[in-house]
Structures are given as structure tokens and as C-alpha cells.
ZAFIKE-204615 format. One record per residue: residue in three letters; z negated, x negated, y of N, C-alpha, C, CB in turn. Coordinates in Angstrom, 1 decimal. Glycine has a CB too. Layout:
N
atom residuo = Ala&nc3 = Z&nc1 = X&nc2 = Y&cac3 = Z&cac1 = X&cac2 = Y&cc3 = Z&cc1 = X&cc2 = Y&cbc3 = Z&cbc1 = X&cbc2 = Y
...
This chain:
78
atom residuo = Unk&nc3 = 15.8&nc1 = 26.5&nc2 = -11.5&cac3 = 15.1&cac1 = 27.6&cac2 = -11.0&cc3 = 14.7&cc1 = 27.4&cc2 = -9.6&cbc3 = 13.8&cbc1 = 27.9&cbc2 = -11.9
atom residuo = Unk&nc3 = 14.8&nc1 = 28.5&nc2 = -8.8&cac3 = 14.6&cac1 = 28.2&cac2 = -7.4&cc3 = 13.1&cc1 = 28.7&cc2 = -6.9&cbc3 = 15.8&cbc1 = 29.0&cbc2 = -6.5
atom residuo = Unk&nc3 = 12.7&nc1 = 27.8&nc2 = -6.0&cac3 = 11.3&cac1 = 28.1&cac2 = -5.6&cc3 = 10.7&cc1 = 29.3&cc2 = -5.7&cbc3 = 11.0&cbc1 = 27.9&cbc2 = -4.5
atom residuo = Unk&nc3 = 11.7&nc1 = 30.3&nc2 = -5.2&cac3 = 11.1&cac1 = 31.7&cac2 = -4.9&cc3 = 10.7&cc1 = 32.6&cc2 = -6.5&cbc3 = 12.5&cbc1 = 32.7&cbc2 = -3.9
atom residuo = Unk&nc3 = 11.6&nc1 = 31.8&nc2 = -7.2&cac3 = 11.6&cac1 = 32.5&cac2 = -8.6&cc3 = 10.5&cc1 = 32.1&cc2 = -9.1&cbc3 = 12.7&cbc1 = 32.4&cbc2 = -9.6
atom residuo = Unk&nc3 = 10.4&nc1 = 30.4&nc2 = -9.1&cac3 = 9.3&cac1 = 30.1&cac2 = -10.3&cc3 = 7.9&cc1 = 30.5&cc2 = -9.5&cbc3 = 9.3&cbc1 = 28.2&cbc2 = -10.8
atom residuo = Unk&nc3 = 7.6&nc1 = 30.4&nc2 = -8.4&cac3 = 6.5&cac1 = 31.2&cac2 = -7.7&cc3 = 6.1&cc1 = 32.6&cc2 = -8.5&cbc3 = 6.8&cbc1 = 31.5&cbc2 = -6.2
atom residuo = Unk&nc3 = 7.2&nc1 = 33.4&nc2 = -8.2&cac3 = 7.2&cac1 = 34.8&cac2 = -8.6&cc3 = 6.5&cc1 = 35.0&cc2 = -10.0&cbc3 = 8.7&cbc1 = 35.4&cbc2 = -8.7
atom residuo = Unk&nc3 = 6.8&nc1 = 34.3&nc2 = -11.0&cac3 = 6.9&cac1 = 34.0&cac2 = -12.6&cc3 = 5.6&cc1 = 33.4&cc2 = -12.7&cbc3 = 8.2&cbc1 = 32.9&cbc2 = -13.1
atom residuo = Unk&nc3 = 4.9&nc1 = 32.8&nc2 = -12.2&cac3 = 3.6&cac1 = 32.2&cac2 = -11.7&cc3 = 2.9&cc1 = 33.4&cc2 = -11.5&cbc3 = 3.7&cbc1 = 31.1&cbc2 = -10.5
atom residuo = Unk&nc3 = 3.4&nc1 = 34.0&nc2 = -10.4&cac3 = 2.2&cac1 = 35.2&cac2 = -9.8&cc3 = 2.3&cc1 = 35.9&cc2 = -10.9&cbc3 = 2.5&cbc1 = 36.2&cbc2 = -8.2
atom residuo = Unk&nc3 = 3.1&nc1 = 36.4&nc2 = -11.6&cac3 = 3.1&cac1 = 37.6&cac2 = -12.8&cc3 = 2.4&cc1 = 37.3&cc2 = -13.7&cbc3 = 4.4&cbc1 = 37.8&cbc2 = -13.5
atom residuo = Unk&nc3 = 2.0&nc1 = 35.9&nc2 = -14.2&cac3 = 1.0&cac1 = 35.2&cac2 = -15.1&cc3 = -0.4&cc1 = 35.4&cc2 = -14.7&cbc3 = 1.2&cbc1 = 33.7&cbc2 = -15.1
atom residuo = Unk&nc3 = -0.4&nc1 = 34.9&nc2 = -13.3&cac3 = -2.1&cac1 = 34.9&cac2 = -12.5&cc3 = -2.3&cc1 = 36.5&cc2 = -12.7&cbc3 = -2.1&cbc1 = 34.2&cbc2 = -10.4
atom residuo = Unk&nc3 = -1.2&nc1 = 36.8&nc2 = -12.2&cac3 = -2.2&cac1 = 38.0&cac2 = -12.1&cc3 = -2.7&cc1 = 39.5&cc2 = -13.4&cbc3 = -1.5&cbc1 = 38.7&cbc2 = -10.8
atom residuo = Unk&nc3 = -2.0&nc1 = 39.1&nc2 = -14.3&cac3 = -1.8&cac1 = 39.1&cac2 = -15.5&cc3 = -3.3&cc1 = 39.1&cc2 = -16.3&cbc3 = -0.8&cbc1 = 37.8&cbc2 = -15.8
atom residuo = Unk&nc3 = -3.8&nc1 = 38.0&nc2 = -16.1&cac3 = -5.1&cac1 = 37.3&cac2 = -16.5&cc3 = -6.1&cc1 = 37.5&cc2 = -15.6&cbc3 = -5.0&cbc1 = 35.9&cbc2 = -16.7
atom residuo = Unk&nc3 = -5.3&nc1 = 38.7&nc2 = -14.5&cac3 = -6.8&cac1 = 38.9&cac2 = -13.3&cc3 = -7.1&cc1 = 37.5&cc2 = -12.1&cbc3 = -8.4&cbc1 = 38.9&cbc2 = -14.4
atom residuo = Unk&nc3 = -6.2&nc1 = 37.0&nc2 = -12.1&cac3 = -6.2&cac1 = 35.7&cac2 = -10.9&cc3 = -5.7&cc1 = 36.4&cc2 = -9.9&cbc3 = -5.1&cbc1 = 34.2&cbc2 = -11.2
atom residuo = Unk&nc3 = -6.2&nc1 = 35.6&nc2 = -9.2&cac3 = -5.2&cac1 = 35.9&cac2 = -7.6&cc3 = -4.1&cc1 = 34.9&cc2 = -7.6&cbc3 = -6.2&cbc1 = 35.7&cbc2 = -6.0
atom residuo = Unk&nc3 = -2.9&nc1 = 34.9&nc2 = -6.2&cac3 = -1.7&cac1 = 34.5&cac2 = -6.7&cc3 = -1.2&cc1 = 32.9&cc2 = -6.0&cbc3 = -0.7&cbc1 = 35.8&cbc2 = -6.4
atom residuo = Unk&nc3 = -0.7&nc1 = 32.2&nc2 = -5.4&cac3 = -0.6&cac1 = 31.2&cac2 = -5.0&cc3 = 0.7&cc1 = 31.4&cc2 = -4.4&cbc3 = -0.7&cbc1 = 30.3&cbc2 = -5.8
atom residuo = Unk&nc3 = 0.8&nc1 = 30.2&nc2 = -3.5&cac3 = 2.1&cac1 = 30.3&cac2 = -2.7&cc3 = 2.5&cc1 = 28.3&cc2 = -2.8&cbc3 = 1.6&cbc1 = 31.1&cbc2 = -0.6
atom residuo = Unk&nc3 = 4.2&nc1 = 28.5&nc2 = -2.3&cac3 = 4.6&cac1 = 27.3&cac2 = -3.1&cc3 = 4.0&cc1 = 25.6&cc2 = -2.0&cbc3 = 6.7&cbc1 = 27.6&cbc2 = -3.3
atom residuo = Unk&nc3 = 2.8&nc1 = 26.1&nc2 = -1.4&cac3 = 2.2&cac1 = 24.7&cac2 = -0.7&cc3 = 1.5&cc1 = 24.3&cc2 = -1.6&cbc3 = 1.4&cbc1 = 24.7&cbc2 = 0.6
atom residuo = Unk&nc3 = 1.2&nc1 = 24.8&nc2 = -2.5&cac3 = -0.4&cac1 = 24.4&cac2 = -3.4&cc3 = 1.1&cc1 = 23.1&cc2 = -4.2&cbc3 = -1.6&cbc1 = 26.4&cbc2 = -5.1
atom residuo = Unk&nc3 = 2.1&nc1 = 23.4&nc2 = -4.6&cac3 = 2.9&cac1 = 22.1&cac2 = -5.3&cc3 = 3.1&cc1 = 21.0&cc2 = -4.4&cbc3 = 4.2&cbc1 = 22.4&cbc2 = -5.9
atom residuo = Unk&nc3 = 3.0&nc1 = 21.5&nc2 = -3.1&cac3 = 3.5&cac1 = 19.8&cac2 = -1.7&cc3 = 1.8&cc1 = 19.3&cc2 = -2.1&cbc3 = 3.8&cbc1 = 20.5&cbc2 = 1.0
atom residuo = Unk&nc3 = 0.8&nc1 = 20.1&nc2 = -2.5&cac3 = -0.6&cac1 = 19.2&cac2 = -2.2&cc3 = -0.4&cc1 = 18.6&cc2 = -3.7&cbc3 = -2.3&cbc1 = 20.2&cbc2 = -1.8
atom residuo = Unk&nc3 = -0.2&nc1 = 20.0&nc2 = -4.7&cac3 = -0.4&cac1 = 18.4&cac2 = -5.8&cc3 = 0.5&cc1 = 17.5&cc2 = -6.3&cbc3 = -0.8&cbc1 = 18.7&cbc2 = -7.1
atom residuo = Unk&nc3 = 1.7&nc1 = 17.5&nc2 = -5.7&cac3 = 2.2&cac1 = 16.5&cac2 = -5.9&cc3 = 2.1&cc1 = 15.6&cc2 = -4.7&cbc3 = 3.2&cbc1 = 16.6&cbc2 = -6.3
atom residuo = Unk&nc3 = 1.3&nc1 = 15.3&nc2 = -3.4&cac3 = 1.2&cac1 = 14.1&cac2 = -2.7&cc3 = -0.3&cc1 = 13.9&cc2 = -3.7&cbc3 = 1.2&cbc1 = 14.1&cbc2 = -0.8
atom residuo = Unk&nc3 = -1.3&nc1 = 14.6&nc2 = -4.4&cac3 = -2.3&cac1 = 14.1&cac2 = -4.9&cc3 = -1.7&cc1 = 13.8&cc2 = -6.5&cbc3 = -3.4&cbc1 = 15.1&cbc2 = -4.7
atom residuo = Unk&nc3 = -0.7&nc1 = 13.6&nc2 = -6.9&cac3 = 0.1&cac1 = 13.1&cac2 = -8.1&cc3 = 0.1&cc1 = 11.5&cc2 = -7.6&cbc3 = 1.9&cbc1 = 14.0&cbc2 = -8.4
atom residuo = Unk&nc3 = 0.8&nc1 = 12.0&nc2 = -7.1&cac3 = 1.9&cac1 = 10.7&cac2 = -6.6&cc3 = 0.7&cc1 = 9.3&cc2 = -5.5&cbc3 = 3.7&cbc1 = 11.6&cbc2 = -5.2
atom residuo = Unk&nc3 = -0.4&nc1 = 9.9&nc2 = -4.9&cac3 = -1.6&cac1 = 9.6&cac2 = -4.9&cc3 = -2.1&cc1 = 8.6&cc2 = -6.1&cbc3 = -2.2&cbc1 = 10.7&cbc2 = -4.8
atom residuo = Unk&nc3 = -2.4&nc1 = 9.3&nc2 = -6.9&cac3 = -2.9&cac1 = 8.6&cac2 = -8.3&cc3 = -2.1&cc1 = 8.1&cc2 = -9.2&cbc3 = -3.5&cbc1 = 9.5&cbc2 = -9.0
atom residuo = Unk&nc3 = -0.7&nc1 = 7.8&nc2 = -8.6&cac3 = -0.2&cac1 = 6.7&cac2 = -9.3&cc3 = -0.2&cc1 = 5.7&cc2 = -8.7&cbc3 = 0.8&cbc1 = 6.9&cbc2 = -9.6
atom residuo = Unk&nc3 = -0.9&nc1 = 5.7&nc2 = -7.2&cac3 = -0.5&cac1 = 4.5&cac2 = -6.4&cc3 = 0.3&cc1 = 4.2&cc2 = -5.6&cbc3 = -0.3&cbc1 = 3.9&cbc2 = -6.8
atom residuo = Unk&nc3 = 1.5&nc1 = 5.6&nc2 = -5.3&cac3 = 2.7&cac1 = 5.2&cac2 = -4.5&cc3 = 1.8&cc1 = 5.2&cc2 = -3.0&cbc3 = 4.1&cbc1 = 6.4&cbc2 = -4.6
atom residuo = Unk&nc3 = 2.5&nc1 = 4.6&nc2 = -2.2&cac3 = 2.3&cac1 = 4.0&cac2 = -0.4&cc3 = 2.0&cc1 = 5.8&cc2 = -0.2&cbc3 = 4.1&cbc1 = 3.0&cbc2 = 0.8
atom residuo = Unk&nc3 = 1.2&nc1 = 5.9&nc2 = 0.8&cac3 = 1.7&cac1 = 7.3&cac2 = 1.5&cc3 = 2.4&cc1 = 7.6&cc2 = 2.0&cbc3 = 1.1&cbc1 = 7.9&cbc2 = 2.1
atom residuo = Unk&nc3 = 2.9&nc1 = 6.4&nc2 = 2.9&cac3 = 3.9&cac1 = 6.6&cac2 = 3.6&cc3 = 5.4&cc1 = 6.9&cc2 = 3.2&cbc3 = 3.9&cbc1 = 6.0&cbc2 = 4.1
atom residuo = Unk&nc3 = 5.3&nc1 = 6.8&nc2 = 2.1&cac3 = 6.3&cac1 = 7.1&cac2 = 1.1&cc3 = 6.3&cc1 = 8.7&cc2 = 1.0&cbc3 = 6.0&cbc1 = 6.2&cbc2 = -0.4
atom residuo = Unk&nc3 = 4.7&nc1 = 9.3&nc2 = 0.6&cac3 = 4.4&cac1 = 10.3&cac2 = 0.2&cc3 = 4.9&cc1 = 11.4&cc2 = 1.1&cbc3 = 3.2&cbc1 = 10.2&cbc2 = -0.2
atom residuo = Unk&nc3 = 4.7&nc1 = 10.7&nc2 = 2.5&cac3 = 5.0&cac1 = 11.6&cac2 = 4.2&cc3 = 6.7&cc1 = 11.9&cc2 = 3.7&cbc3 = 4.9&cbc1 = 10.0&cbc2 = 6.2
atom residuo = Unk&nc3 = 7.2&nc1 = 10.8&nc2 = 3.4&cac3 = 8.6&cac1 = 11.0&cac2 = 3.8&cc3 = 9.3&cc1 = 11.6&cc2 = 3.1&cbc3 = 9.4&cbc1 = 9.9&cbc2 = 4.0
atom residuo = Unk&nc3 = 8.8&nc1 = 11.3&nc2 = 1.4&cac3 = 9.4&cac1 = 12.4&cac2 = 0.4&cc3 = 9.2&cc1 = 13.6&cc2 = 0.1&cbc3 = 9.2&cbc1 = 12.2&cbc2 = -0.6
atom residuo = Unk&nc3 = 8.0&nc1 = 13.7&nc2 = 0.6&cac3 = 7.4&cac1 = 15.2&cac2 = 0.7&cc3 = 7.9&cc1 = 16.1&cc2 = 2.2&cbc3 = 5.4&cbc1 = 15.1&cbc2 = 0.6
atom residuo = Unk&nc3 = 8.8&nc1 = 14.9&nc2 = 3.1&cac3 = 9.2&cac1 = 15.8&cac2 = 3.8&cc3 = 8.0&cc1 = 16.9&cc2 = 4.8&cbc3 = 10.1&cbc1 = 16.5&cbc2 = 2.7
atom residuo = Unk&nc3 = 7.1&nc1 = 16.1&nc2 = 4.9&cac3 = 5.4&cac1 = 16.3&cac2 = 6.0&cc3 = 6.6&cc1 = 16.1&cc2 = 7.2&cbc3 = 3.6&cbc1 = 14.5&cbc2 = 5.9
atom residuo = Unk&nc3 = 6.5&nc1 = 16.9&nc2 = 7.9&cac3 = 7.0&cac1 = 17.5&cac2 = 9.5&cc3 = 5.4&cc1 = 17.0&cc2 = 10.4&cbc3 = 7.5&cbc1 = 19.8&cbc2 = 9.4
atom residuo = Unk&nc3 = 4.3&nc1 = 16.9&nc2 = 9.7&cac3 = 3.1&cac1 = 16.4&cac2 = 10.3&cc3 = 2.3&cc1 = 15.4&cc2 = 9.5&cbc3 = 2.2&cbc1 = 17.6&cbc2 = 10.6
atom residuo = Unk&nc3 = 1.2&nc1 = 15.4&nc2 = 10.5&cac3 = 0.4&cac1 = 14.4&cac2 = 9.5&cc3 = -0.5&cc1 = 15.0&cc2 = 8.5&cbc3 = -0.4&cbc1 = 13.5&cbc2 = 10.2
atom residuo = Unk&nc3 = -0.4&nc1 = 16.1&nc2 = 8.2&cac3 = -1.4&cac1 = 17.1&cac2 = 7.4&cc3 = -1.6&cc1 = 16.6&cc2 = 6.1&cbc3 = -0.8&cbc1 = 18.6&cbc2 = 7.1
atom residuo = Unk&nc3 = -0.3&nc1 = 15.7&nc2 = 5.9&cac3 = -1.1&cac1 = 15.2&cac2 = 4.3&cc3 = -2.2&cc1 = 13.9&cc2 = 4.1&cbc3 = 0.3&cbc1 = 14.7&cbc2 = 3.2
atom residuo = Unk&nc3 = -2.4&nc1 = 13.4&nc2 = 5.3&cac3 = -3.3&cac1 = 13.0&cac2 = 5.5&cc3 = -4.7&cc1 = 13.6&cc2 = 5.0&cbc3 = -3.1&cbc1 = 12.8&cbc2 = 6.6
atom residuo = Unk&nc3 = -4.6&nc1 = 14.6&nc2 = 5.0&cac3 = -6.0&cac1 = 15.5&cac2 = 5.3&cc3 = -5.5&cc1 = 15.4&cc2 = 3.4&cbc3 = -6.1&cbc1 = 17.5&cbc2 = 6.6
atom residuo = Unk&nc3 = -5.1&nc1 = 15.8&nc2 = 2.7&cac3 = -4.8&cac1 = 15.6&cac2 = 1.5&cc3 = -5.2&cc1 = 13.9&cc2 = 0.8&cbc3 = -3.2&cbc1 = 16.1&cbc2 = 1.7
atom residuo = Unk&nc3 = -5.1&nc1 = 13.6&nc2 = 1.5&cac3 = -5.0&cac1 = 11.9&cac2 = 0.9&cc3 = -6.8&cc1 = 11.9&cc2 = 1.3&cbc3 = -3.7&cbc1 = 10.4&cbc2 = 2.1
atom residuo = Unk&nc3 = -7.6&nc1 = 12.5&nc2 = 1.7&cac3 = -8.4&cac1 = 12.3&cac2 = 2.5&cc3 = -9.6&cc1 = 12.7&cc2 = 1.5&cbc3 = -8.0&cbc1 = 13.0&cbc2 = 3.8
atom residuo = Unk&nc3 = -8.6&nc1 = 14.2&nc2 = 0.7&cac3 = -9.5&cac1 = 15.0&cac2 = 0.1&cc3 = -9.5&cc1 = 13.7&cc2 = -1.3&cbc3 = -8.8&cbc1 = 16.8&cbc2 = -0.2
atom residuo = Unk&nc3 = -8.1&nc1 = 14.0&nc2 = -1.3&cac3 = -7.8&cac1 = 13.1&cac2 = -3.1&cc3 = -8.9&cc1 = 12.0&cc2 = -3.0&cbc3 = -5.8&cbc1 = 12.1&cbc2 = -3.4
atom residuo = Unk&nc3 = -9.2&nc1 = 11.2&nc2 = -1.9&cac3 = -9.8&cac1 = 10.2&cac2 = -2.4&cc3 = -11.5&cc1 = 10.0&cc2 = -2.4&cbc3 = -9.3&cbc1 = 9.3&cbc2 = -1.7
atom residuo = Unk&nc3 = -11.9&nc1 = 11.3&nc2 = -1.7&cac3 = -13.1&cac1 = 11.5&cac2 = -2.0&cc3 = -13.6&cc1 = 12.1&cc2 = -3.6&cbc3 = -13.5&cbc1 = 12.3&cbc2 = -1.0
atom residuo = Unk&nc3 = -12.3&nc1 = 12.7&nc2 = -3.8&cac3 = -12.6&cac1 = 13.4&cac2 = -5.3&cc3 = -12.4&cc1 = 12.4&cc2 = -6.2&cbc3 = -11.6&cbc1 = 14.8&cbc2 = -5.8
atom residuo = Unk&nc3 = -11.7&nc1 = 11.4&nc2 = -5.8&cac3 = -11.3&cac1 = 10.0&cac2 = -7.2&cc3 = -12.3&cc1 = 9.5&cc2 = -7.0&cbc3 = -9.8&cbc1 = 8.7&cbc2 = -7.2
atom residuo = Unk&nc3 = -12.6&nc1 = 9.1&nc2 = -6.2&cac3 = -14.0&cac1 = 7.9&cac2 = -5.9&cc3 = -15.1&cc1 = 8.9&cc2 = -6.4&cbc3 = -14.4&cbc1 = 7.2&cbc2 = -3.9
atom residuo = Unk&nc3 = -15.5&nc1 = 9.8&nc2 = -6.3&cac3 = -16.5&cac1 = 10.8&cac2 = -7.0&cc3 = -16.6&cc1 = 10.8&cc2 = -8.2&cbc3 = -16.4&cbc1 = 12.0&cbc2 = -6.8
atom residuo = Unk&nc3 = -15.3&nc1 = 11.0&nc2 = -9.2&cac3 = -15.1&cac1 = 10.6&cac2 = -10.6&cc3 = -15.3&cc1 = 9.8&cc2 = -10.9&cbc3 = -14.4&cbc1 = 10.8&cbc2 = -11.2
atom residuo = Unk&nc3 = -14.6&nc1 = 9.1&nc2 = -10.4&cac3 = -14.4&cac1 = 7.7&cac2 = -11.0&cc3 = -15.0&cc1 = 6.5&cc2 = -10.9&cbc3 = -13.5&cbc1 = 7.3&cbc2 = -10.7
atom residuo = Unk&nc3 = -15.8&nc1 = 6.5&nc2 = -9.8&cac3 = -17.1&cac1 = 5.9&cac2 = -9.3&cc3 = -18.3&cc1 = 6.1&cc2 = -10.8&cbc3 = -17.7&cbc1 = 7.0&cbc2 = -7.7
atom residuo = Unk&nc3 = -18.1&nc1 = 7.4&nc2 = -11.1&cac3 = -19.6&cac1 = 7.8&cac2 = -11.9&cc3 = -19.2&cc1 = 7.6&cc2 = -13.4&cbc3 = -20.3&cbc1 = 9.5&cbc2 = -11.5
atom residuo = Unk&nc3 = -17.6&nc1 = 7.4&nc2 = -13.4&cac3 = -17.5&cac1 = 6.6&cac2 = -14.6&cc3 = -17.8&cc1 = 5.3&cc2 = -14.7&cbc3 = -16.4&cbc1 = 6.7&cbc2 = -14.9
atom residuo = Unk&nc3 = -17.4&nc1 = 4.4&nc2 = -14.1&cac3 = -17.6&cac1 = 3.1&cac2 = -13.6&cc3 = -18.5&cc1 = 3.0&cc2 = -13.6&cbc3 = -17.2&cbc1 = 2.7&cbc2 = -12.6
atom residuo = Unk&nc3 = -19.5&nc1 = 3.4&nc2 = -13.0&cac3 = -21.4&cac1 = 3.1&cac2 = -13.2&cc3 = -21.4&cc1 = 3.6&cc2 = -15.0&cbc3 = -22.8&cbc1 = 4.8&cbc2 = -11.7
atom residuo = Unk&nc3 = -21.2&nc1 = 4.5&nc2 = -15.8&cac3 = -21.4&cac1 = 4.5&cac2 = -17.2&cc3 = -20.7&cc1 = 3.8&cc2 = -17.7&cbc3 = -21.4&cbc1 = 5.5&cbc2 = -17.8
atom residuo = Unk&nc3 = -19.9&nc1 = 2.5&nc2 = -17.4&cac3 = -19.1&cac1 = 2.0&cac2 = -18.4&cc3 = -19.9&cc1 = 0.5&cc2 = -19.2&cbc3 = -17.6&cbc1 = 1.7&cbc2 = -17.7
């Protein structure tokens, strides 16, 4: 299935259920924040994800305030 389609097929769902619709960057963020939380290098993450900038920085930036937020306050309850 090609990008344009599985987007399309996505929006027909969201909006379906009354969502609003997405466009195909929301999958470049969650998969450098996938591939984040498995641990791969970022710089790995730059090159596979094909980042033309350093924007996923700002992504790595987010991911890790939100892991250390969770996961921090698990860690204190364990």
C-alpha cells in the first residue's frame, strides 16, 4: 500500500468517529520515537528516516522528556 492510500484509509476512519485527520509526518515522528525507545543511535535514526534537517532532534528532545516523566515516576514506585 502506498502512502497516499494508507493515509486516505486512516482519514476515512478518523473522521468517521468525528476526529480530525492526520498527514503522513505524524509516522516519521513515531517511528524516530519507536526506534528511540528501543535504543537505536539517533544518528542512525537521522539517516534512516532520511531527516534532510536536524528537526528530529526536536523529536528526540520531546521523546525524552516524556520517557523520563514516565518512567522516572515509575522508578520512584518500584
Amino acid at each position: 500500500m502506498v502512502k497516499s492510500k494508507a493515509i486516505h484509509h486512516i482519514n476515512v476512519i478518523l473522521k468517521s468517529w468525528g476526529w480530525g485527520t492526520i498527514f503522513g509526518h505524524l509516522f516519521r515522528i513515531g517511528g524516530a520515537c519507536f526506534y528511540l525507545s528501543q535504543k537505536i543511535d539517533p544518528e542512525i535514526i537521522h539517516i534512516a528516516g532520511c531527516w534532510c534537517s536536524l528537526a528530529y532532534e526536536v523529536y528526540i528532545c520531546a521523546f525524552e522528556q516524556v520517557a523520563t516523566c514516565h518512567f522516572g515516576g515509575l522508578l520512584a514506585h518500584s
